[in-house]
C-alpha atoms as a printed R data frame, in Angstrom:
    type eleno elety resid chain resno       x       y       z
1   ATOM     1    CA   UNK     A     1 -40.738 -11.578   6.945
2   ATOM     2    CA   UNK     A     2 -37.391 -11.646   4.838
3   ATOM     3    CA   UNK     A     3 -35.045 -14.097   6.772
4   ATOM     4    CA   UNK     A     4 -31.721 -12.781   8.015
5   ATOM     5    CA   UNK     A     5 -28.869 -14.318   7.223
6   ATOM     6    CA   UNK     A     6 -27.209 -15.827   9.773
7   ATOM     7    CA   UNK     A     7 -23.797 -17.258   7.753
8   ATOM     8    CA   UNK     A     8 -20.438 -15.425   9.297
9   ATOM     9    CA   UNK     A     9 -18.438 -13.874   7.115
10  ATOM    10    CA   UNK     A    10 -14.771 -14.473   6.459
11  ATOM    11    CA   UNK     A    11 -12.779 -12.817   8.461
12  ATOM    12    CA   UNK     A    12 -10.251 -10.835   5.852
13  ATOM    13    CA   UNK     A    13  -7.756  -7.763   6.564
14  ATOM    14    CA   UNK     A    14  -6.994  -4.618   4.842
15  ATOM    15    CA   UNK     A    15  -3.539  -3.868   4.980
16  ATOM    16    CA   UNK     A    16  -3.345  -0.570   3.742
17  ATOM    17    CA   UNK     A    17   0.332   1.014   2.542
18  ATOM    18    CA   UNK     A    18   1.258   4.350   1.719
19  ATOM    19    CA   UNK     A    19   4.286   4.763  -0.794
20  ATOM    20    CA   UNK     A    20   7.069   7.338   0.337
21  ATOM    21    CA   UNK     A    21   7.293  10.694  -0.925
22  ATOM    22    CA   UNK     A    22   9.444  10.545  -4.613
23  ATOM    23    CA   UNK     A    23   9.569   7.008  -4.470
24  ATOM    24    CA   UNK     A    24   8.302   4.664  -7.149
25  ATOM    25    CA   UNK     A    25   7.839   1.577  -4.398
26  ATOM    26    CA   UNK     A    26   7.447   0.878  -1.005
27  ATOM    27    CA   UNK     A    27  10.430  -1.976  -0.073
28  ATOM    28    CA   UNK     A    28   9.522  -4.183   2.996
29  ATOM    29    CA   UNK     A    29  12.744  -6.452   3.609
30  ATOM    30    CA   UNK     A    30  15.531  -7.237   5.602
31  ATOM    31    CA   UNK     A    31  15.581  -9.278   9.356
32  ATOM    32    CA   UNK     A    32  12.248  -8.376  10.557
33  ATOM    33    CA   UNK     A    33  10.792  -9.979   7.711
34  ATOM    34    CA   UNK     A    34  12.223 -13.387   8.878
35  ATOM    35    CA   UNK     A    35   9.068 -14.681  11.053
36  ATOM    36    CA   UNK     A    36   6.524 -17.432  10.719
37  ATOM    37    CA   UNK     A    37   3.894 -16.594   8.283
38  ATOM    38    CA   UNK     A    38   0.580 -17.498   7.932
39  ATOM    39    CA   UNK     A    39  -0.190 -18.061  12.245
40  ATOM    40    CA   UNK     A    40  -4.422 -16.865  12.447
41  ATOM    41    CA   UNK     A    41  -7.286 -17.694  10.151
42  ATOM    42    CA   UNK     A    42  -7.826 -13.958   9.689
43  ATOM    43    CA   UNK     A    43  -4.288 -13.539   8.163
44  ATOM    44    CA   UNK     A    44  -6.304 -13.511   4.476
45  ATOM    45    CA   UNK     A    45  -6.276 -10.047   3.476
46  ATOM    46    CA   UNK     A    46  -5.596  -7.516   0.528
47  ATOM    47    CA   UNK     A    47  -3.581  -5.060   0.026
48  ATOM    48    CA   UNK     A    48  -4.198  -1.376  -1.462
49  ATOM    49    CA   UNK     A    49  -1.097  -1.553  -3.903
50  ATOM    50    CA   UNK     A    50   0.188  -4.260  -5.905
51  ATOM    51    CA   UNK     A    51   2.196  -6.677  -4.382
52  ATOM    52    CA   UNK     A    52   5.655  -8.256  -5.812
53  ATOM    53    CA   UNK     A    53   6.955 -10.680  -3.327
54  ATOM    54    CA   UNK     A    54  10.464 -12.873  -3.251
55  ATOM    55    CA   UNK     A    55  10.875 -15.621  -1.166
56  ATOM    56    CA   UNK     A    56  14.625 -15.517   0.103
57  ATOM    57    CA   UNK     A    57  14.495 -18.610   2.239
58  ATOM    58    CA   UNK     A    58  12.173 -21.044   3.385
59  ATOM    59    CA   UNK     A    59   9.196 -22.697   2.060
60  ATOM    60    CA   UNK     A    60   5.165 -23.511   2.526
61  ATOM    61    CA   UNK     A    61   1.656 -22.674   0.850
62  ATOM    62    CA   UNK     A    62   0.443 -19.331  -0.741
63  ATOM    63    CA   UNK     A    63  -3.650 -18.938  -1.117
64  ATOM    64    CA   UNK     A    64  -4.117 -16.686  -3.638
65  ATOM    65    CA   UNK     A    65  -8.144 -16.245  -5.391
66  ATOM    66    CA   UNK     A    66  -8.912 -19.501  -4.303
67  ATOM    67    CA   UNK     A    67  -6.171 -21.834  -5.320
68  ATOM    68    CA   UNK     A    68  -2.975 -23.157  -3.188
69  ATOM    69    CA   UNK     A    69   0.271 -22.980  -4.318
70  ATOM    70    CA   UNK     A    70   3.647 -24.478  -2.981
71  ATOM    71    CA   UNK     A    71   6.484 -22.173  -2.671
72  ATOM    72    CA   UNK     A    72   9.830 -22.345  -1.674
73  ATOM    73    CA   UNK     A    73  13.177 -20.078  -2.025
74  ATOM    74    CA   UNK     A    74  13.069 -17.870  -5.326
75  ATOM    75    CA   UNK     A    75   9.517 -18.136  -5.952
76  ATOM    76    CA   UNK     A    76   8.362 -14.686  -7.317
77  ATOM    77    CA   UNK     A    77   4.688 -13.371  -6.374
78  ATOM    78    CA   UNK     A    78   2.638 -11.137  -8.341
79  ATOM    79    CA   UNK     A    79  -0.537 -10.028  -6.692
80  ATOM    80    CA   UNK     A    80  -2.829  -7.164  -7.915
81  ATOM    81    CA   UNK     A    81  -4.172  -4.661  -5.247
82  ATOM    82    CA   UNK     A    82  -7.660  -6.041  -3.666
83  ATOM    83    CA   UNK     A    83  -6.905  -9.635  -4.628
84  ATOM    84    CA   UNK     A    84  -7.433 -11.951  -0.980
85  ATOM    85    CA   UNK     A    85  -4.174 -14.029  -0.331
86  ATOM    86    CA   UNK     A    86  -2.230 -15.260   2.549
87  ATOM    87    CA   UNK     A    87   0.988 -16.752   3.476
88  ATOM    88    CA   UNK     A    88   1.344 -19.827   5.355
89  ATOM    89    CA   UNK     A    89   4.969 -21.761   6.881
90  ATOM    90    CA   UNK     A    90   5.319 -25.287   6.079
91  ATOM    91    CA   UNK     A    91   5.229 -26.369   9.833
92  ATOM    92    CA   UNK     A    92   5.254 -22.836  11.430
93  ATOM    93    CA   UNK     A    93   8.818 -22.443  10.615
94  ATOM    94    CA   UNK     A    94  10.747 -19.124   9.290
95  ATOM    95    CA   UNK     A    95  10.340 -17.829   6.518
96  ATOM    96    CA   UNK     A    96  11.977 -14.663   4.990
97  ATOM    97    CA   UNK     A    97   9.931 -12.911   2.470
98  ATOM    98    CA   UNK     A    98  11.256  -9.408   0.856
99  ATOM    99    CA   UNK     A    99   8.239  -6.753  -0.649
100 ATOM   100    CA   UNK     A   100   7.945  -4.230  -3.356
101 ATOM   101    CA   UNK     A   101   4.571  -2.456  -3.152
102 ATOM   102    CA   UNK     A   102   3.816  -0.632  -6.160
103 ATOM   103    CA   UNK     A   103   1.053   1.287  -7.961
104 ATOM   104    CA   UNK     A   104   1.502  -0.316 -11.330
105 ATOM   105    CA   UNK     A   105  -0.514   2.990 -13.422
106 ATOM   106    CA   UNK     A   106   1.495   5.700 -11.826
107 ATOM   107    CA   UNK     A   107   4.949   3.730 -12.771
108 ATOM   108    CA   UNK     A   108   3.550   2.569 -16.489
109 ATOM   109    CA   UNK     A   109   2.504   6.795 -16.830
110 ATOM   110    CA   UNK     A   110   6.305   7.491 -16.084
111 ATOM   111    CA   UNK     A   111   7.578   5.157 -18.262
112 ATOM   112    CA   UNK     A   112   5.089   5.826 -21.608
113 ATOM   113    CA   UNK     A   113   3.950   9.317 -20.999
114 ATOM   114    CA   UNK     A   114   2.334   9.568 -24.558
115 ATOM   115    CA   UNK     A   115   0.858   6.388 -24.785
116 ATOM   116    CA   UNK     A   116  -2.340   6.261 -21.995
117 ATOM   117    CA   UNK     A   117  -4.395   3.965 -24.309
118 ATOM   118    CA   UNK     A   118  -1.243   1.489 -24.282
119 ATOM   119    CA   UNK     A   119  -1.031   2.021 -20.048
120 ATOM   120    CA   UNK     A   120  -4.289   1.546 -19.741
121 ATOM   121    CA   UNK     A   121  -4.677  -1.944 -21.569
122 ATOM   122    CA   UNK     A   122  -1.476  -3.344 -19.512
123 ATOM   123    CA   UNK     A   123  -3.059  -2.286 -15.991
124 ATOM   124    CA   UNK     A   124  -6.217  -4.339 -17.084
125 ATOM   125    CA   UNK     A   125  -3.950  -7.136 -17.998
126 ATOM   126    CA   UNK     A   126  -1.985  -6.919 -14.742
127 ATOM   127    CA   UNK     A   127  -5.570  -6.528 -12.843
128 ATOM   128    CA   UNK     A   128  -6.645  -9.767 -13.833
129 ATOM   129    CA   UNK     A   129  -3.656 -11.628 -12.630
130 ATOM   130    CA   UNK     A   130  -2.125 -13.187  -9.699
131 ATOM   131    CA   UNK     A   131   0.134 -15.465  -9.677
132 ATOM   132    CA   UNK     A   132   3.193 -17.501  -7.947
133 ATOM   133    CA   UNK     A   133   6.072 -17.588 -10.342
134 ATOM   134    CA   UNK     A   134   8.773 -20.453 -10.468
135 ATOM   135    CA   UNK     A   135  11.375 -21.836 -12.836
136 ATOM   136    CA   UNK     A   136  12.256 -20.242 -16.669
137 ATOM   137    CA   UNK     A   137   9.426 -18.186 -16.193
138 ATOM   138    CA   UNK     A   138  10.472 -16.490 -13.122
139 ATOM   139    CA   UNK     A   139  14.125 -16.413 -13.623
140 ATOM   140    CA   UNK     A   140  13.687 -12.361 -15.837
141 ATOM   141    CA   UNK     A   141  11.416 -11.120 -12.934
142 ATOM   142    CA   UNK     A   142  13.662 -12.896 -10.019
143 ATOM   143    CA   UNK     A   143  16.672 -10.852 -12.067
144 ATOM   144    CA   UNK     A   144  14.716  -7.254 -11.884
145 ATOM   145    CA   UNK     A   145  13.293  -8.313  -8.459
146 ATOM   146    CA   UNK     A   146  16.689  -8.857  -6.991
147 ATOM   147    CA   UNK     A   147  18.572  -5.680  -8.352
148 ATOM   148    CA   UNK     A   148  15.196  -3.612  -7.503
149 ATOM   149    CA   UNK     A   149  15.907  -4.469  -3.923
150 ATOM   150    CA   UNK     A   150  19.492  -4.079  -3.981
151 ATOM   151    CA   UNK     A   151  18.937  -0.386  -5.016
152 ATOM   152    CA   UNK     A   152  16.771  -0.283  -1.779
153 ATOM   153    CA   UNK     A   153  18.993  -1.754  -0.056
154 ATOM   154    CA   UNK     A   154  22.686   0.637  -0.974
155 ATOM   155    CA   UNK     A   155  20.229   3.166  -2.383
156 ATOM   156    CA   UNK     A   156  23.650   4.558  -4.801
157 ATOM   157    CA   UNK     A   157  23.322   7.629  -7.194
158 ATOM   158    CA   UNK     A   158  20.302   7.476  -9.875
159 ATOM   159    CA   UNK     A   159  18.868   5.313  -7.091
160 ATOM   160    CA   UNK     A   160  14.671   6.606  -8.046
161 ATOM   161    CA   UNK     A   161  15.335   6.544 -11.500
162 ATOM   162    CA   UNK     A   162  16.726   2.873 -11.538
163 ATOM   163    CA   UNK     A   163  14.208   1.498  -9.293
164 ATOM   164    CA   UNK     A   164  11.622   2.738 -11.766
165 ATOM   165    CA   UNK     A   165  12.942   1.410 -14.852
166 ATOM   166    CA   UNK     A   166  13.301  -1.673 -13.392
167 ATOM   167    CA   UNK     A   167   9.987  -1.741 -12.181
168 ATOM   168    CA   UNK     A   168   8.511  -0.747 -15.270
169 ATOM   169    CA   UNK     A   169  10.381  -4.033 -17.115
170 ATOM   170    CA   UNK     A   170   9.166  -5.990 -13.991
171 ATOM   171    CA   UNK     A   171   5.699  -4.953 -14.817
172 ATOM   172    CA   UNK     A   172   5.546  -5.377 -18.355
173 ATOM   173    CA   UNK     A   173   7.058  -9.252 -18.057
174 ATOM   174    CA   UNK     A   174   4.428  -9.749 -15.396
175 ATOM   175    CA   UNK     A   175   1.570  -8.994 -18.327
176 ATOM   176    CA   UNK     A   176   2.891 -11.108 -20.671
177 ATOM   177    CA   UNK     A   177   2.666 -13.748 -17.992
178 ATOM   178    CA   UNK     A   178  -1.227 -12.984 -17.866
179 ATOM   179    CA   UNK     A   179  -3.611 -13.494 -20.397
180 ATOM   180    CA   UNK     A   180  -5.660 -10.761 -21.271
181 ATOM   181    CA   UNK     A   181  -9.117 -12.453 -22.010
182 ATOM   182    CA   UNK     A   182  -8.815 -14.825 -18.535
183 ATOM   183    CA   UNK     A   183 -11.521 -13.885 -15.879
184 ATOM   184    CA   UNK     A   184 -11.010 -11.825 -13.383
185 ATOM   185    CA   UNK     A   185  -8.859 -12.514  -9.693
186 ATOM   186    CA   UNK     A   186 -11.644 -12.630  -6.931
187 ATOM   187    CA   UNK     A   187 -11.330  -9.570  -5.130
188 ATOM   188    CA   UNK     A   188 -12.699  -7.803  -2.100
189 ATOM   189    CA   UNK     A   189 -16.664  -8.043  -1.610
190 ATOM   190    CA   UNK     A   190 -19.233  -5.643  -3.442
191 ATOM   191    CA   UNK     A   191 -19.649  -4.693   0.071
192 ATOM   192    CA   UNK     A   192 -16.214  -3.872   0.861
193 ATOM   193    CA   UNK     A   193 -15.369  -2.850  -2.694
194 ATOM   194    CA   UNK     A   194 -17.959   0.302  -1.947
195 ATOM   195    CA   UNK     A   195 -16.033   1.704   0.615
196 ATOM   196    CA   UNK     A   196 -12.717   1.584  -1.514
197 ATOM   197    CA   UNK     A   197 -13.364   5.657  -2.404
198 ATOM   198    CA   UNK     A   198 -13.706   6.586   1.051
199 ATOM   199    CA   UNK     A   199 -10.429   4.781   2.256
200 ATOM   200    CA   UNK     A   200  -8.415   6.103  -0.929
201 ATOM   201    CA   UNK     A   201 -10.119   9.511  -0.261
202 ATOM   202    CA   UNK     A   202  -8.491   9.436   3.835
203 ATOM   203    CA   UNK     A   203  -5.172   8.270   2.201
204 ATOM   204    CA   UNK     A   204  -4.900  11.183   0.036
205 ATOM   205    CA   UNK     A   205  -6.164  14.194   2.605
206 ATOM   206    CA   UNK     A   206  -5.661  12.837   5.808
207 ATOM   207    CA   UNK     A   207  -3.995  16.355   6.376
208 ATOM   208    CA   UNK     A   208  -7.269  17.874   6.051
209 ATOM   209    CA   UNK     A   209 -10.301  18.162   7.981
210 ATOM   210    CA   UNK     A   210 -12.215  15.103   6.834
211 ATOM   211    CA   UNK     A   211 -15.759  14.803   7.074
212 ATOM   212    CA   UNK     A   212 -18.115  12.310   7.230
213 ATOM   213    CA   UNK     A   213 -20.091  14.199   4.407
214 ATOM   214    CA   UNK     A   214 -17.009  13.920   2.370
215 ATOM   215    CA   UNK     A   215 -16.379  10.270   2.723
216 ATOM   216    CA   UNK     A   216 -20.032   9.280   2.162
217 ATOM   217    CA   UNK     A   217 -19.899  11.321  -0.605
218 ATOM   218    CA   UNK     A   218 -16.855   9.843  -2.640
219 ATOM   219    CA   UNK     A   219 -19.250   6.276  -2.124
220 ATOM   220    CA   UNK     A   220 -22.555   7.764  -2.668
221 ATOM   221    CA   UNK     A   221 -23.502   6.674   0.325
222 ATOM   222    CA   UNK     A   222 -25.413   8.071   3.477
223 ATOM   223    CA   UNK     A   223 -23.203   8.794   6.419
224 ATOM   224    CA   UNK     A   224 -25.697   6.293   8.660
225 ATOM   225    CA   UNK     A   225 -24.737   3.844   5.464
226 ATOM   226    CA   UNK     A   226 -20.866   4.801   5.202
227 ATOM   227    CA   UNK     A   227 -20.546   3.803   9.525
228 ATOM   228    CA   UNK     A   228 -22.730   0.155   8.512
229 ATOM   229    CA   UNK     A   229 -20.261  -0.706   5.993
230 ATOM   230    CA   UNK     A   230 -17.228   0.452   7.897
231 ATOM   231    CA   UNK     A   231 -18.085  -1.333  10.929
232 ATOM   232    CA   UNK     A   232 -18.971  -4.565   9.190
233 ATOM   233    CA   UNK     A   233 -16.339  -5.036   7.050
234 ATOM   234    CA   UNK     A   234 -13.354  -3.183   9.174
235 ATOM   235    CA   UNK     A   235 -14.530  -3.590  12.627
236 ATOM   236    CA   UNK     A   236 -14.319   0.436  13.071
237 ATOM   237    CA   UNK     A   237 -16.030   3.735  12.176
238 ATOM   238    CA   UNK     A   238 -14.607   5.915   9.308
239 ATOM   239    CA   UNK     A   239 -13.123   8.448  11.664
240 ATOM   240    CA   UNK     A   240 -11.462   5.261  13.716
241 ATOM   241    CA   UNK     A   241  -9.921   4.672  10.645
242 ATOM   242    CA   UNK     A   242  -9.031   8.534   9.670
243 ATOM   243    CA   UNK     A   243  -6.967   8.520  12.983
244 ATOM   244    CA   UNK     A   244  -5.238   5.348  12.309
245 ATOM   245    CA   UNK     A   245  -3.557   6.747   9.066
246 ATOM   246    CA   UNK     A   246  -2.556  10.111  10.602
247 ATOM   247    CA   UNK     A   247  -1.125   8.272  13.534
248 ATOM   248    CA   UNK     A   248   0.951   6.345  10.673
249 ATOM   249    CA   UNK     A   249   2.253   9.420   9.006
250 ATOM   250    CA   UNK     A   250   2.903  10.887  12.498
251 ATOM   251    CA   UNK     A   251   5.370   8.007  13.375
252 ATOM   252    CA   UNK     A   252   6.813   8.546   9.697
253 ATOM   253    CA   UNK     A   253   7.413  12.263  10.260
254 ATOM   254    CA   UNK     A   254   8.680  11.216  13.962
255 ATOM   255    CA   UNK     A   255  10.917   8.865  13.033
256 ATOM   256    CA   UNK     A   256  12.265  10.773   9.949
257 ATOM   257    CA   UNK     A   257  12.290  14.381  10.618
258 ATOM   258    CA   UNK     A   258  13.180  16.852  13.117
259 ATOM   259    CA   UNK     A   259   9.541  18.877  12.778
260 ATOM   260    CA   UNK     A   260   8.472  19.707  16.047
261 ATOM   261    CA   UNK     A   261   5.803  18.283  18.010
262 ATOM   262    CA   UNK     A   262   2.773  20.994  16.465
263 ATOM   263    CA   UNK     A   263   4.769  20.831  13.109
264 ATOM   264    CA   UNK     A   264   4.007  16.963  12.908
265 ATOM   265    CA   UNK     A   265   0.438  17.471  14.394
266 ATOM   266    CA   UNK     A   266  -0.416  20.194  11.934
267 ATOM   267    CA   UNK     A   267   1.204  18.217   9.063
268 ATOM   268    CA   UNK     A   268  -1.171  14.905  10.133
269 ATOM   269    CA   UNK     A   269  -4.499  16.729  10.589
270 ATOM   270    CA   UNK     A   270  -4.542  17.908  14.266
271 ATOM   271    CA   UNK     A   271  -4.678  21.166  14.756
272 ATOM   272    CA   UNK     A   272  -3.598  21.205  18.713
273 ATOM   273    CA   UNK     A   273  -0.589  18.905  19.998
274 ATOM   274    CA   UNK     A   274  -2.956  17.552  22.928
275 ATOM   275    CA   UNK     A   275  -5.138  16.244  20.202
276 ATOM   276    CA   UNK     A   276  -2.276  14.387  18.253
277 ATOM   277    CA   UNK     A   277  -1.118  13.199  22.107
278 ATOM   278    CA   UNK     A   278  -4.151  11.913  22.848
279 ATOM   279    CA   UNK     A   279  -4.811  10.128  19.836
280 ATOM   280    CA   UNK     A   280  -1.299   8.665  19.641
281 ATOM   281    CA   UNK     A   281  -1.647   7.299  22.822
282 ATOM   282    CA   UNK     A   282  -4.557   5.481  22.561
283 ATOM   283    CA   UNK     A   283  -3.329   3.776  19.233
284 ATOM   284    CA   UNK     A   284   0.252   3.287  20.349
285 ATOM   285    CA   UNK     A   285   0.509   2.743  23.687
286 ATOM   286    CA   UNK     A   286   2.510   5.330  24.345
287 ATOM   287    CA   UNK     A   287   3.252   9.450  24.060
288 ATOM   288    CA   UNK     A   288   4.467  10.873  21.028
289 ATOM   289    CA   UNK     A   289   7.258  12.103  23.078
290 ATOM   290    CA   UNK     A   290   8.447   8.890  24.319
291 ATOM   291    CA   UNK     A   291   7.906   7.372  20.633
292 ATOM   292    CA   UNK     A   292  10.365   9.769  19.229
293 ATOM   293    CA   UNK     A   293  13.088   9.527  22.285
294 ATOM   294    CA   UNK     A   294  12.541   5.772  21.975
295 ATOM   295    CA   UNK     A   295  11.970   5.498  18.603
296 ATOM   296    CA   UNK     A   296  13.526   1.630  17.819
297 ATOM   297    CA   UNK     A   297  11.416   0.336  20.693
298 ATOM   298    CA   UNK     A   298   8.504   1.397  18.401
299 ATOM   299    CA   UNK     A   299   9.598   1.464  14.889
300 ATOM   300    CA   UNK     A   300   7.309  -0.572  12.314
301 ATOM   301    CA   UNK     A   301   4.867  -1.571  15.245
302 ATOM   302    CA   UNK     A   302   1.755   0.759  13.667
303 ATOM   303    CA   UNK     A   303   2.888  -1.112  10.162
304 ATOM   304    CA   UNK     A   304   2.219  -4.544  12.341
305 ATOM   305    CA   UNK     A   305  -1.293  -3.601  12.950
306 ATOM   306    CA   UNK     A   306  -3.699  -4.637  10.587
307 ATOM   307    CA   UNK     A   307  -7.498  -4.040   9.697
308 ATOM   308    CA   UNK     A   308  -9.553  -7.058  10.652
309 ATOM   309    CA   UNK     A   309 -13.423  -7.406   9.821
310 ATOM   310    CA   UNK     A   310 -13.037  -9.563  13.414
311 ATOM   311    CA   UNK     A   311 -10.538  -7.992  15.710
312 ATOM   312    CA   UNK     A   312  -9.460  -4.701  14.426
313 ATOM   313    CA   UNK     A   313  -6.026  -3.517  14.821
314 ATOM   314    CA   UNK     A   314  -3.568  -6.636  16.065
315 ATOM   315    CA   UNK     A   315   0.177  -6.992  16.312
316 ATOM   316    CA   UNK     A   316   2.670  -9.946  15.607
317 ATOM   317    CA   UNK     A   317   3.448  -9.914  19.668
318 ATOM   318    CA   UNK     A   318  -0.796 -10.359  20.225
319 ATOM   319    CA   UNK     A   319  -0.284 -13.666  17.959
């Protein structure tokens, strides 16, 4: 009989981000990104988009594929989508880190329409690389960086079609940076890696009514296979998951709109409010109702949570 193996496996997170409507990035900054980084073991994860980071202020250790690196105030990060990294304070003090999530092929498109073979070979280049920038090298990408977030920040006339030119010139020094023939960045397990389709494929029709068939079917998977993998590697079942990224766009839509309570279910996948209620409430802690009427009590808690093959969903206040 075929030994099992008994080794644990890493914990790792996925923390999955959606990019607004008409918007080339998704910007994470300002005060509540002042914390102590870096607190569990399980705080390696990926991300679904490509990461550029900025460290405003403070300092401490980045563990990106493998390898340490020191960082400190104006280091620029440049991490591809599925590569494992983490964050870590130098003696668990604040930090203040500012984000641009971006899907580097749907910006590149924009910016060379007529040239896919040349948008092609810069997205391998920018898949093979990761990286923590400092000094001459960082000093055109801190420039773009900074005046990519200012735009977020005043968000002044020609606002979208700044931020992607800028993020287009980011993108293209960050290639240079890489060499094309290096070996890959370790990413996300084979494992993991074949459930990719089926997360992407929730992401994109969430709206919808999503079936197991579907998802197994965008992994060629069996459904019996598709629930394995999910619950090994994200400590939930695929429908677990489904709910927790309509119960995200339902707090967007909340938070930003004025739809009412069946417009927001309908627009998230429920056809009945008392569905949407009863989901919401068991991911959130609360009602819908009281989210909305109380919204700053809640806002960017269901951003907090994040995927872990050990503990599931967790928030900075369960550190």
């Amino acid at each position: 009989m075929e030994a099992r193996n008994s080794r644990k496996k890493p914990a790792i997170q996925l923390r999955y981000y959606e990019l607004p409507e008409h918007e080339p990035a998704l910007a994470l900054m300002g005060e509540e990104w002042l914390r102590v980084y870096g607190t569990e073991p399980e705080d390696l994860h990926f991300h679904n988009l490509m990461e550029l980071g900025l460290c405003q202020w403070g300092e401490g250790t980045l563990l990106i594929d493998g390898q340490d690196y020191s960082y400190r105030e104006g280091v620029i990060t440049v991490i591809p989508a599925n590569c494992l990294h983490t964050t870590i304070s130098k003696d668990q003090s604040l930090n203040q880190w500012e984000y641009l999530f971006v899907e580097p092929e749907q910006i590149l498109h924009r910016a060379f329409p007529g040239d896919p073979l040349f948008v092609e070979e810069t997205v391998r280049r920018l898949s093979r690389g990761a990286g923590c920038l400092t000094g001459p090298e960082a000093q055109p990408l801190d420039r773009l960086m900074r005046l990519a977030l200012e735009e977020y920040r005043t968000r002044q006339p020609y606002h979208t079609e700044l931020v992607q030119q800028l993020l287009a010139g980011l993108l293209l020094l960050a290639a240079r940076l890489f060499d094309a023939d290096q070996e890959p960045v370790q990413t996300v397990s084979a494992g993991l890696r074949q459930i990719l389709p089926a997360i992407e494929y929730i992401s994109r029709y969430y709206m919808n009514a999503v079936t197991i068939q579907e998802m197994a079917a965008q992994c060629s998977l069996s459904e019996a296979h598709l629930r394995r993998k999910f619950r090994e590697y994200l400590n939930m079942s695929p429908n677990e998951f489904l709910t927790a990224v309509r119960i995200r766009h339902g707090c967007d839509l909340l938070n930003t709109t004025s739809y009412s309570m069946q417009e927001v279910a309908l627009r998230v996948g429920y056809q009945s409010v008392s569905s949407f209620d009863r989901n919401f409430q068991r991911l959130m802690g609360t009602s819908p109702y009281h989210y909305k009427k109380n919204s700053k009590d809640y806002k960017g808690k269901l951003l907090e949570y994040k995927i872990s093959a050990k503990k599931g969903w967790k928030t900075r206040q369960d550190v």
